[in-house]
N, C-alpha and C positions, 0 to 999 in steps of 0.2 A: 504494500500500500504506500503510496506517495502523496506526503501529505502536503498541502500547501498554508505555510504559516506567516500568518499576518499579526500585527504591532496594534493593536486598538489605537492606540495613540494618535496611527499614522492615518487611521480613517475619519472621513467629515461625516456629519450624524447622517447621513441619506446614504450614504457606503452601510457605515453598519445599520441602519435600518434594512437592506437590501439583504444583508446577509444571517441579521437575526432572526427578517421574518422568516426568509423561509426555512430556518435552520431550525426555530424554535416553535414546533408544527407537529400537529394540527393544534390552534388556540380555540376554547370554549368562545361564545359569541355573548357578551353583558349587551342587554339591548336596555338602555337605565332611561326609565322616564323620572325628572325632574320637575321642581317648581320653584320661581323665584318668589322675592317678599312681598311683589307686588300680585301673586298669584299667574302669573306665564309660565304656562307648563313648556320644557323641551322634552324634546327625545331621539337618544341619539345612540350605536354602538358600538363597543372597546373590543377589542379583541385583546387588549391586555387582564385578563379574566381569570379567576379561580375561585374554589372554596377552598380556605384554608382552617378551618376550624370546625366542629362540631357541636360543642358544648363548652361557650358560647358556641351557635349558629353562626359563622362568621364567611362573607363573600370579601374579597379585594378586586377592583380592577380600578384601572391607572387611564385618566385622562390626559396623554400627554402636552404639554406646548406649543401652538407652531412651531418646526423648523424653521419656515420661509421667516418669520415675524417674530417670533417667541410672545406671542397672545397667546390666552389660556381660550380654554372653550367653555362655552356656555353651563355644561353640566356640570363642569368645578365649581363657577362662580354661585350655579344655584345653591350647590350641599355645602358651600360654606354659608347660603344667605338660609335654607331651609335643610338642615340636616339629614334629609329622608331621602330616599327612595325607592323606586320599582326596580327589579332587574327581571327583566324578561326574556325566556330563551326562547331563539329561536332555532325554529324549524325551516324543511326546505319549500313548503306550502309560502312565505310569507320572506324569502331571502333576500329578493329582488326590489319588496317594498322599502325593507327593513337599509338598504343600499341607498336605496333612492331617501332615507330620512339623514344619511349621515352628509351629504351637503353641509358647506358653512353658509346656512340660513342668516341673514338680519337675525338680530337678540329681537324675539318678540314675537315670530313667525314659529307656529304653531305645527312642527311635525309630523302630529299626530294626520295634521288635514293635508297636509305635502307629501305623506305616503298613503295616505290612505287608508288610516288604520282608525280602531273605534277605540276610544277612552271610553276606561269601566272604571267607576269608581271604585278607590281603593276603603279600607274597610278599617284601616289602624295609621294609617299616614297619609297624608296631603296630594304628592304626586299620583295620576290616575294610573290604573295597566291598560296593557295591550288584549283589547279581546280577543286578539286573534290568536296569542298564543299559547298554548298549550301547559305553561308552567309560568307561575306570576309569581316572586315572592318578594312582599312587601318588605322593606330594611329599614333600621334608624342606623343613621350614620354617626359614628361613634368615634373616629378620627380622620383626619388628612395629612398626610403626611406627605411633604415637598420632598422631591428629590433633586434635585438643583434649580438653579435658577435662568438656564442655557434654553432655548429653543429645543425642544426633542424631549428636553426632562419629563420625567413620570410624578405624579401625583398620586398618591396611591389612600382610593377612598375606600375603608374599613367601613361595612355595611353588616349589621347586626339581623339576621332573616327574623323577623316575630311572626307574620303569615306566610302560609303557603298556598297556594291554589292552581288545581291538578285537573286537568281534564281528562273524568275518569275513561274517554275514550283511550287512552295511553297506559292503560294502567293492564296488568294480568288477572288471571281467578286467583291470584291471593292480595289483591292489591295493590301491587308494587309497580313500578314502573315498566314498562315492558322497550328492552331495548329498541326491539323492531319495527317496535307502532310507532315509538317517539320521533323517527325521522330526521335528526339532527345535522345541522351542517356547522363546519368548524371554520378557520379562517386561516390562509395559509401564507405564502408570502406575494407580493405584486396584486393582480389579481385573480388569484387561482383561491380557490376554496375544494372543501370535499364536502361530502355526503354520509352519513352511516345508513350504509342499507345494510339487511340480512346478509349479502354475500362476503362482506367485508368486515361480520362479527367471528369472533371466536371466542374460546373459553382457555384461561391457564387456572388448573386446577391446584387448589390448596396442600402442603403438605400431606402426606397423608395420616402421621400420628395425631394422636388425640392433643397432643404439646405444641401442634404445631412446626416440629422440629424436624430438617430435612438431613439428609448423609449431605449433601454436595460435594460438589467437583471432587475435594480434596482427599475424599473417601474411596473413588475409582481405582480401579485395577489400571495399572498403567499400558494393558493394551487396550482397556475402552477409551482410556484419555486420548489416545493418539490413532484412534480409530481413522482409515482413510473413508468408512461410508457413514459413519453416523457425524449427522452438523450438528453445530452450535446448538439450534430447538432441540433438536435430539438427546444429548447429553443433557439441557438446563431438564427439562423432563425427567431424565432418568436420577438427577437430583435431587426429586422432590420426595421421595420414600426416606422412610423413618426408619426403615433398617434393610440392609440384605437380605433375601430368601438365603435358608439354612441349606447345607452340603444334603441333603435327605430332599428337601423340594426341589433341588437343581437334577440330583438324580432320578429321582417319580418323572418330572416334567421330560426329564430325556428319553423315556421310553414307553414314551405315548407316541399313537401314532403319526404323529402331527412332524414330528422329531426323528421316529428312527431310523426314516430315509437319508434325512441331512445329516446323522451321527454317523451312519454304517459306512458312509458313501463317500466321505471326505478326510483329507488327512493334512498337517502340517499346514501353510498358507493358505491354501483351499476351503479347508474347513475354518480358520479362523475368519475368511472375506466369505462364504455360506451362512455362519451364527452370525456376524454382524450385519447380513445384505437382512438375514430372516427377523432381527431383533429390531431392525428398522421397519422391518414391516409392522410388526406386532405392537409399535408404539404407534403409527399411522393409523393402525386403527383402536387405540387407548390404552392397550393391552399391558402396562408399564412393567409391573410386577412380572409378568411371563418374559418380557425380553431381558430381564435383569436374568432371567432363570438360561435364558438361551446364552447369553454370554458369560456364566460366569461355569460352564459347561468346559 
């Protein structure tokens, strides 16, 4: 690998803007409605986004400065004039509108009517939500915090979630959210974005002891470490058991039918690129525990 290494120093903020966004990717999409003292609602959204807490309920995302100007935007100046807000996520039903409200509007031009979007009254803070979307969670803003004072700087506004409001059409039969109804689209660098559809979920399953507690890497037989057929996914997988299968399940397992073609039939390099072509297979399809059993054969 060849890497190419750069000086932050040596870059102007629109260089590394260029190279964080799309480096630091996919970003959550904050779609934050606002209101100022004189009751002018904005709304506008960040893709500098997270949840970073639980309990506190805690959301961050960072209104930055102009670069061209170093003006702040309208959503800073409100939650220091009214502390609250909406943050609404969006989906890919409403991505295009949601694009079309982040224009630098006149202070006082009403986003809501420039994208097209319906104001729902909120029910514990001042700023309205977006009816359109699918998840609304009402926030008191509970710091601001500057992070310089340069064109490009982030402001980073600490939003406390008190309401939540879920359209149980996105939710599962046990309630929960259901990742594949929710539809989300993230934000990436320039103008490129993505989509979570079904084809592009998958699952990394939890340790498997009850402690939570995996073998990893460091635990491997030094021919599965330097295995030429099992990747990187393959081995992180095979790291997540809580112990080896014992010499008694390695030998059961190898004389089952499944196995005692591949045992009989092979020998020396042959048979070790057979058990690992076969242990890859058996974790492609979940099998984790069994391919531990084929390699350790």
């Amino acid at each position: 690998m060849k890497l190419k290494t750069i000086d932050a120093s040596s870059l102007t903020p629109a260089e590394m803007q260029a190279y964080l966004h799309y480096a630091v990717a996919p970003r959550p999409i904050c779609f934050a409605s606002t209101i100022d003292k004189n009751g002018l609602v904005n709304l506008s959204p960040f893709s500098f986004f997270n949840v970073f807490s639980i309990n506190p309920p805690i959301c961050v995302f960072s209104p930055t400065s102009r670069a061209r100007d170093n003006t702040t935007k309208h959503t800073l100046e409100n939650v220091l004039e009214v502390p609250e807000c909406v943050i609404n996520i969006v989906n890919y039903d409403m991505v295009q509108q949601t694009y079309l409200s982040s224009m630098d509007y006149p202070k006082g031009v009403n986003e809501f009517s420039k994208a097209g979007f319906t104001e729902l009254a909120s029910e514990t803070v001042k700023p309205p939500r977006v009816a359109e979307s699918t998840i609304q969670l009402e926030c008191v803003v509970v710091d601001v915090i500057s992070l310089g004072k340069t064109g490009g700087a982030g402001n980073l506004v600490i939003a406390e979630v008190k309401r939540l409001h879920i359209n149980e059409a996105i939710l599962d039969n046990n309630g929960k959210i259901d990742p594949h109804k929710i539809d989300l689209v993230a934000r990436l660098g320039g103008d490129w974005y993505c989509r979570v559809t079904g084809d592009n979920l998958f699952k990394i399953a939890k340790p498997a002891g009850s402690a939570g507690i995996a073998i990893g890497f460091d635990a491997f037989p030094e021919e599965v470490k330097n295995s030429k057929i099992l990747t990187g996914n393959n081995l992180g997988l095979l790291g997540l058991i809580d112990t080896l299968p014992s010499d008694e399940d390695v030998k059961t397992f190898s004389e089952t039918d499944e196995m005692k073609d591949l045992v009989n039939n092979s020998i020396g390099d042959t048979r070790t690129l057979q058990l690992h072509l076969k242990a890859k297979q058996l974790l492609e399809d979940g099998r984790v525990t069994d391919a531990w059993k084929v390699l350790l054969m």
